[in-house]
C-alpha positions in Angstrom: 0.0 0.0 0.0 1.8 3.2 -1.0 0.8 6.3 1.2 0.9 9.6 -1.0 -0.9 12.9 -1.3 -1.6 13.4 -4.8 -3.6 16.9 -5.5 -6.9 15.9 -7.4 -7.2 19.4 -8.4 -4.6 19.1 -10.6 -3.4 15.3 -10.4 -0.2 16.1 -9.0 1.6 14.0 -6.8 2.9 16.0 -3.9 4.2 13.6 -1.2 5.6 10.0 -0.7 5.5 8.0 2.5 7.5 5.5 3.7 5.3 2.1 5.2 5.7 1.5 8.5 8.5 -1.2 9.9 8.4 -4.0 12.0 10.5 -2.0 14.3 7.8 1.2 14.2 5.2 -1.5 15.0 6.6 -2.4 18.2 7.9 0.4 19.7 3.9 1.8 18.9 2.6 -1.0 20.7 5.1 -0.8 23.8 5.0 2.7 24.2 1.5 2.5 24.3 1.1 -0.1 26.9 3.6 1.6 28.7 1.4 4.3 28.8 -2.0 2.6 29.9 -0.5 1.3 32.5 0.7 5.0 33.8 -2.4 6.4 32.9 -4.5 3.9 34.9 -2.9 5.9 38.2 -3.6 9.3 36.9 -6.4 11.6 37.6 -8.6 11.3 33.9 -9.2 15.9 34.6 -5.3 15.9 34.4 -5.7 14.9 30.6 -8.2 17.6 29.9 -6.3 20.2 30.1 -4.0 18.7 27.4 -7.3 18.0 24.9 -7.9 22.3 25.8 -5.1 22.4 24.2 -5.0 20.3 20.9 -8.4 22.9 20.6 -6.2 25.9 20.6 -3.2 24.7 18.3 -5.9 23.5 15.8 -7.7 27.0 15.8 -4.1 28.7 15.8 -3.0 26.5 13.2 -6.4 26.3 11.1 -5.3 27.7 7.7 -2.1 25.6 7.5 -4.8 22.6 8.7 -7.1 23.1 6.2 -4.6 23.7 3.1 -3.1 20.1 4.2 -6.5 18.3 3.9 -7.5 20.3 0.9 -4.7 19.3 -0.8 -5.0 15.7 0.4 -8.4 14.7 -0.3 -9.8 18.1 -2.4 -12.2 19.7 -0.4 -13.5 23.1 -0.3 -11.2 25.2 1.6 -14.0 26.8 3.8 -15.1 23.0 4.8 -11.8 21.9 5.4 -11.4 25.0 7.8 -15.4 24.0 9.1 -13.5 20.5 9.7 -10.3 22.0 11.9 -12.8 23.8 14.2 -15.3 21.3 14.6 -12.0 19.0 15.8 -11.4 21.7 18.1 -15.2 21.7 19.5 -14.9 17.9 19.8 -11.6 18.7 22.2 -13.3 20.9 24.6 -16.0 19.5 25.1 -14.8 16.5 26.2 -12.3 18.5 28.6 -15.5 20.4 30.0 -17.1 17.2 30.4 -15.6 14.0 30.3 -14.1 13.9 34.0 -17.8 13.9 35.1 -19.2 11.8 32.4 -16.8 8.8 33.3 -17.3 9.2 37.1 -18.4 6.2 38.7 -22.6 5.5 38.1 -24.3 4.4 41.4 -26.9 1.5 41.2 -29.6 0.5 43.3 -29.8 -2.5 44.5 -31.0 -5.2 46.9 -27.2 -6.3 48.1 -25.6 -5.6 50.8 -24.0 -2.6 50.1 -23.1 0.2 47.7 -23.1 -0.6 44.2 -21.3 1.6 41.6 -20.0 0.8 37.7 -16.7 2.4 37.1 -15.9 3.2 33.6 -12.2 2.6 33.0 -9.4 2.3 30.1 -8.7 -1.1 28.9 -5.9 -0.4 27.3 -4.6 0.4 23.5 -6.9 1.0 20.4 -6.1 0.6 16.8 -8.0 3.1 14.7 -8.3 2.6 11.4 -10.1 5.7 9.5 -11.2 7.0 5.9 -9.8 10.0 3.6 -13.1 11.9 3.4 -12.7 14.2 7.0 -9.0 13.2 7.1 -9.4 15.0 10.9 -12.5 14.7 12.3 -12.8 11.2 11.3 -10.0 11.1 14.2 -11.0 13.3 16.5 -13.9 11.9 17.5 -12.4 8.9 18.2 -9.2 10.1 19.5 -10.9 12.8 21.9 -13.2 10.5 23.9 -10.5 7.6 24.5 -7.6 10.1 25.4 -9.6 11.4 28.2 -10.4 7.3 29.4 -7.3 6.5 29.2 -6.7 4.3 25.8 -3.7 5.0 24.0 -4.2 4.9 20.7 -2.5 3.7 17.2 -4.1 5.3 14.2 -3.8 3.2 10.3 -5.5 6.9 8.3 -6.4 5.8 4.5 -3.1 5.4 2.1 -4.1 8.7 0.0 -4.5 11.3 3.1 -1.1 11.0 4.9 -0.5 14.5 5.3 -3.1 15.2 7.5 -2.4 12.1 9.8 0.8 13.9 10.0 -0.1 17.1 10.9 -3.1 16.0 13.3 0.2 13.8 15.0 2.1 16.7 15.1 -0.6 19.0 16.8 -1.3 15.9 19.9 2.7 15.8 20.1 2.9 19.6 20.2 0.1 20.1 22.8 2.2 18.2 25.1 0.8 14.4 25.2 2.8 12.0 26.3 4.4 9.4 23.5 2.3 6.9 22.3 -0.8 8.6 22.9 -1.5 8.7 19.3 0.8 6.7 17.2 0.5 7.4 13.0 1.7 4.4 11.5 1.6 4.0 7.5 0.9 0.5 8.4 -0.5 -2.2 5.5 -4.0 -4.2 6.2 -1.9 -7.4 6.8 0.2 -5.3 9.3 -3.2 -4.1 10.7 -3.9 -7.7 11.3 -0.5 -8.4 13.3 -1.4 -5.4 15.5 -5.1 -6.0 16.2 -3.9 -10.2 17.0 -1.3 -8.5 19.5 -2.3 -9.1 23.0 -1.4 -5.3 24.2 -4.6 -4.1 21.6 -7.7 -3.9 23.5 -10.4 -2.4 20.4 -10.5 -1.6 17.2 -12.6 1.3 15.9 -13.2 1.9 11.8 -14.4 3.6 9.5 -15.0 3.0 6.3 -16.3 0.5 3.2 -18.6 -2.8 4.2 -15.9 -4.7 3.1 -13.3 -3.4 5.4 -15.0 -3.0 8.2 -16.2 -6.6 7.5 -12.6 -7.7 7.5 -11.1 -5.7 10.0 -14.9 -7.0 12.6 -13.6 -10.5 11.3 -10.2 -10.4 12.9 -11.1 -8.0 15.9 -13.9 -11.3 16.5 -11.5 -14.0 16.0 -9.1 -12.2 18.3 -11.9 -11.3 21.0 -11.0 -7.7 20.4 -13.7 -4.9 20.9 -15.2 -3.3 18.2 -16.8 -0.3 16.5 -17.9 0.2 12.9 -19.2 2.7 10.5 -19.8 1.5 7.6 -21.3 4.3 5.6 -25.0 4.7 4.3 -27.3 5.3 1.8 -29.2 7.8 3.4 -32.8 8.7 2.6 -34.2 12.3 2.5 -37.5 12.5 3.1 -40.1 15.1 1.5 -43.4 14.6 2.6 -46.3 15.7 0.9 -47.0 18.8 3.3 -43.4 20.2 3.0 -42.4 23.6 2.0 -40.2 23.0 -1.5 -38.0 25.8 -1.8 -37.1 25.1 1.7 -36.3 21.4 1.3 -34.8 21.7 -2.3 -32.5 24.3 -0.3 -31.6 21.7 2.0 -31.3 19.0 -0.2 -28.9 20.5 -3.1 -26.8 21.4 0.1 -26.8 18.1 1.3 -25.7 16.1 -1.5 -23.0 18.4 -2.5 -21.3 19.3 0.5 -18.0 17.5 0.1 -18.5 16.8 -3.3 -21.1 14.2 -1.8 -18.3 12.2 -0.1 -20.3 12.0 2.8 -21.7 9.1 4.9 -24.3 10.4 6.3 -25.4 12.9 2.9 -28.7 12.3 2.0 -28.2 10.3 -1.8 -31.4 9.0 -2.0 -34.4 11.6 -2.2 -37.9 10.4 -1.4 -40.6 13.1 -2.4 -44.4 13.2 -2.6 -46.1 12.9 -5.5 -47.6 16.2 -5.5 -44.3 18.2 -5.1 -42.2 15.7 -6.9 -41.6 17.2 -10.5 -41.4 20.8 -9.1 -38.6 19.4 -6.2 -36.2 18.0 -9.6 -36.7 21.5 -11.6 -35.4 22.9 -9.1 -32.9 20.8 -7.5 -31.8 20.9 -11.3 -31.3 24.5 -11.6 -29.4 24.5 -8.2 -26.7 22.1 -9.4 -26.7 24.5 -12.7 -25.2 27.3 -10.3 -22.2 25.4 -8.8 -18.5 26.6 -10.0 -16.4 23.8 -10.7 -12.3 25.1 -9.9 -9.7 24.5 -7.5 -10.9 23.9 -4.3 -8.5 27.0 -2.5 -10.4 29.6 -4.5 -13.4 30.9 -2.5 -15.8 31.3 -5.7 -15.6 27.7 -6.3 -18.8 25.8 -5.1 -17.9 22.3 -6.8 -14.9 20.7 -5.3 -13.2 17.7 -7.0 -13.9 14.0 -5.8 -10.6 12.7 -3.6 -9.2 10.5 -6.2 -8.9 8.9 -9.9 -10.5 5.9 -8.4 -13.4 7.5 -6.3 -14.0 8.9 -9.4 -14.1 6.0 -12.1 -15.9 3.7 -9.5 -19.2 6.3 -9.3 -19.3 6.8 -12.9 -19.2 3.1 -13.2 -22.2 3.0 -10.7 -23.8 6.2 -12.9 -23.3 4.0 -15.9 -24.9 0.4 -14.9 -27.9 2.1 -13.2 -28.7 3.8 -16.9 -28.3 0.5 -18.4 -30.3 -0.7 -15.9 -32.9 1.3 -17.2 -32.4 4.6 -15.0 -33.0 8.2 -16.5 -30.3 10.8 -15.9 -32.8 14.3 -15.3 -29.5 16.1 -15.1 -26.1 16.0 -15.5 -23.5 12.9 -16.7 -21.3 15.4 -18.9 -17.7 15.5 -18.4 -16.4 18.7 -16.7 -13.2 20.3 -19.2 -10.5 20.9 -16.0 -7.6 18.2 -15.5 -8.7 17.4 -12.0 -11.2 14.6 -10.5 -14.1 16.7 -11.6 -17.9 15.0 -12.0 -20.3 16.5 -12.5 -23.5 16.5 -10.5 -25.9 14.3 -11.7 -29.9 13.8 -10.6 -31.2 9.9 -11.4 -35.1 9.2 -11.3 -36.5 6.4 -12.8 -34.5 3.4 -10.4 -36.4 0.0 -10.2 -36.1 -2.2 -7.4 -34.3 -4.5 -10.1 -31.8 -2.2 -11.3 -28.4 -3.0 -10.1 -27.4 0.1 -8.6 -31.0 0.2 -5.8 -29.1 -1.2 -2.9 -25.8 0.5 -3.8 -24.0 3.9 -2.0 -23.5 6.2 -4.9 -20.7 7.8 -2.9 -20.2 11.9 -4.5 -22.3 14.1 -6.4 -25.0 11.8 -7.6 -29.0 12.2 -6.5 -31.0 9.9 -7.0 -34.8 10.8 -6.6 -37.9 8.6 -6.4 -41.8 9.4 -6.2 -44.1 8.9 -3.6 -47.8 8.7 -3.2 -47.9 7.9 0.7 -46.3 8.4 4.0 -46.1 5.2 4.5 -44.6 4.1 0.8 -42.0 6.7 1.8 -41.2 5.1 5.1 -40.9 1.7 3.1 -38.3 2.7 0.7 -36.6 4.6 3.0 -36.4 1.0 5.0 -35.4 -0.6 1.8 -31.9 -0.7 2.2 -29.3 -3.0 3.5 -28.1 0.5 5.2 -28.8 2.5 8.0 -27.2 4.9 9.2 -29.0 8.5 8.9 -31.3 10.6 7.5 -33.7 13.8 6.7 -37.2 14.3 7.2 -39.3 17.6 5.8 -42.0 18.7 7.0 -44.1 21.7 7.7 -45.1 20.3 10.4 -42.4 18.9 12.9 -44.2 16.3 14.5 -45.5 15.2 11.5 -42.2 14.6 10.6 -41.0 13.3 14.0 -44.1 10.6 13.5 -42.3 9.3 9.9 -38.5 9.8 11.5 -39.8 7.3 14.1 -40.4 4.9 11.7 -37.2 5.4 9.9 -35.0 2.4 10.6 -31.6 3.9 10.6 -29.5 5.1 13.8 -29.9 8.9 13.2 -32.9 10.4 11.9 -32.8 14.8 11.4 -36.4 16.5 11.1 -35.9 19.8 9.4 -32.4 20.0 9.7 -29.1 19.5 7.9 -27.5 16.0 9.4 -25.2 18.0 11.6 -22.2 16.1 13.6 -22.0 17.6 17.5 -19.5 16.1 20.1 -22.9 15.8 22.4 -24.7 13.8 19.9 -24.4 10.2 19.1 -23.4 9.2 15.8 -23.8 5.7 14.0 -25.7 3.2 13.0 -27.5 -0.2 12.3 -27.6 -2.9 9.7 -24.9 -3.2 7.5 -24.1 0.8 8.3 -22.1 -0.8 11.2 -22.6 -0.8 15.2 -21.4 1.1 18.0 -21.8 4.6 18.5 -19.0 7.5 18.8 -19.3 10.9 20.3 -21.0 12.0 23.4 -21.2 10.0 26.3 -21.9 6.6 24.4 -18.8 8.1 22.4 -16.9 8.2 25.7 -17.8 4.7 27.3 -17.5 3.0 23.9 -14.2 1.0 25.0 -13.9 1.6 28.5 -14.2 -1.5 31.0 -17.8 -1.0 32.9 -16.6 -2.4 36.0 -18.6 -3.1 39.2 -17.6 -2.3 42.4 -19.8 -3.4 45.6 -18.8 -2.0 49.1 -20.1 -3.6 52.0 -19.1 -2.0 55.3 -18.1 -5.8 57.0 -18.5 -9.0 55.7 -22.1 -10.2 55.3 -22.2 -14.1 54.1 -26.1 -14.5 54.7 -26.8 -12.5 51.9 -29.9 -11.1 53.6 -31.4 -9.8 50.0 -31.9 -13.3 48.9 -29.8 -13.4 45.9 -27.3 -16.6 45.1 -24.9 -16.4 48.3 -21.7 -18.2 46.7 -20.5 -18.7 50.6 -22.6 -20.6 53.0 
């Protein structure tokens, strides 16, 4: 696996990375059980105050930041600056609030005693994360288990290097400890040796079904923790009742924002009948207005796709759902500038038999359907082997909460771009993955939930009638 940056603005290749060693393996994996063991007899407030300040180097250090991931992966520069500070969001909070969150939970109980689950570091994690927010997709790992207590190894995708790099650099510079976070340029088979070694406690990924199913696979086989996102196919919801400039507003804005390299954007768009030819006009004329360029000028709206290969797989997928029989309402022209350009596209007209219905469509593609219920909406939103979020319009709210309900996915917005908060829980089910990272669930995902019962003096009648194991 070769690690380099290459620009997809303009195709050029900027950087080279060496793979990791064997040596680099090891002295990762021992530094970082060195470390848990430390950690274990530290006050968890005494690592806040270094998370406060990863949140200021990233904000002092935001432009350089941004320009790094830009020029890794093609983004906008505004959202890769959006990124930078929602890492630094992601810090504080969990300085403001993790001490208390992981403090021990009291239970009641008919024992003899007092009964309390402690929430405590079990020792290193291997991350293993995508290109698409070369940052945040660390953060929000990295955040939560630095305050437990985990050390953590990180394997970021082969064409984003730079940014594991400088997100390195900025934990180093705040003053963590070595082996806090270790960036290794590892291989998958290497991945494999590290997640098999006794010293790694969890694994945490995101990314494709494929890899998460391979990287679950081993973590199982190993008895090793585990976390997954696995991406969606997220449906957007326009019921009957909605107000369409409003949700056509929302929905262009959705599917576009990082050149729809999004897991959670919205790519399939459910609509009711009655607003449903008025909702493509003008979702068409919206993509009409974006600005293909390079991704560091602000007048640019349309931002290149991260790669060659992102690129060529989606207009694969474009390609086999119009043979399949699907119409393309707009869009499906090449874009004249040298870099991973494609232009947006709107699809209508997919049958449950076309090849691409169950498929991700991963960048600027929308693919629309029609409605005549509430309930036919709700069932084709279900229809997926997916789920992990989603959007819901409605005039009126708890209208839409009622359908969201019924939304079988792990996030569901009402009225609202999917937005990704350190306080709010993100992930999802079915083949979108398990687990859930960010706020308190976030916090506890890999921590040991250890019970503690304290008796004042030894009671071996076991008065509350439970099993006595002494008698």
């Amino acid at each position: 696996m070769a690690y380099k940056t290459v620009n997809p603005y303009n195709n050029e290749l900027v950087k080279e990375y060496p793979n990791a060693t064997a040596d680099e393996i090891e002295s990762a994996l021992s530094t970082g059980q060195a470390l848990y063991k430390k950690w274990r007899n530290e006050p968890v407030a005494d690592r806040g105050i270094i998370l406060h300040t990863i949140a200021d180097l990233l904000r002092e250090h935001e432009d350089e930041l941004a320009k790094i991931a830009t020029i890794d992966m093609g983004k906008l520069l505004s959202e890769s600056k959006g990124e930078v500070e929602l890492c630094a969001i992601i810090a504080d909070y969990y300085d403001d609030n993790g001490a208390d969150l992981l403090k021990p939970t009291p239970i009641s109980s008919r024992n003899t005693g007092d009964a309390e689950i402690y929430h405590q570091a079990t020792g290193v994690l291997m991350m293993v994360e995508p290109w698409n927010f070369p940052y945040y997709q660390i953060m929000r790992v990295f955040a939560p288990n630095f305050m437990v207590g985990n050390p953590m190894i990180l394997k970021h995708a082969s064409n984003t290097p730079g940014s594991a790099a400088a997100f390195e650099k900025i934990v180093e510079e705040a003053g963590a400890p070595a082996g806090s976070l270790t960036n290794l340029f590892a291989s998958y088979d290497q991945v494999a040796d590290i997640i098999a070694d006794p010293r790694v406690q969890g694994v945490a990924l995101t990314g494709s079904k494929r890899g998460g199913q391979s990287v679950a696979e081993n973590a199982g086989k190993n008895l090793k923790k585990n976390s997954m996102e696995l991406g969606g196919s997220d449906a957007f919801v326009v019921l009957s009742d909605a107000d369409i400039d409003k949700a056509v507003d929302l929905a262009w804005r959705v599917r576009i924002y990082n050149a729809g390299q999004v897991c959670t954007s919205d790519k399939r768009f459910i609509v009711a009948d009655n607003l449903y030819d008025e909702f493509l006009k003008k979702l068409k004329a919206s993509f009409e207005k974006l600005v293909p360029g390079d991704p560091m000028d602000p007048k640019t709206t349309l931002a290149p796709m991260n790669s060659a290969r992102a690129k060529s797989k989606l207009q694969g997928q474009i390609d086999k759902a119009v043979a399949g029989g699907a119409k393309v309402y707009y869009g499906n022209q090449p874009i004249d500038l040298p870099g991973q350009f494609l232009q947006p596209t709107i699809l209508t007209d997919i049958s449950k038999d076309n090849p691409e219905f169950y498929d991700e469509m991963f960048g600027p593609v929308a693919q629309v359907f029609k409605v005549s219920s509430d309930q036919e909406a709700i069932d084709l939103a279900n229809d997926s082997e997916l789920g992990l979020g989603g959007i819901v319009v409605s005039k009126d709210p708890q209208h839409g909460k009622a359908v969201a309900e019924k939304i079988e996915t792990g996030m569901v917005f009402v009225n609202s771009f999917l937005v990704s908060l350190p306080e709010l829980p993100f992930g999802g089910i079915k083949g979108s993955g398990y687990g859930r990272e960010m706020s308190a669930l976030g916090l506890t995902a890999f921590t040991n939930e250890k019970l503690i019962v304290t008796a004042q003096e030894p009671d071996w009648n076991n008065p509350a009638g439970g099993l006595a194991v002494f008698k």
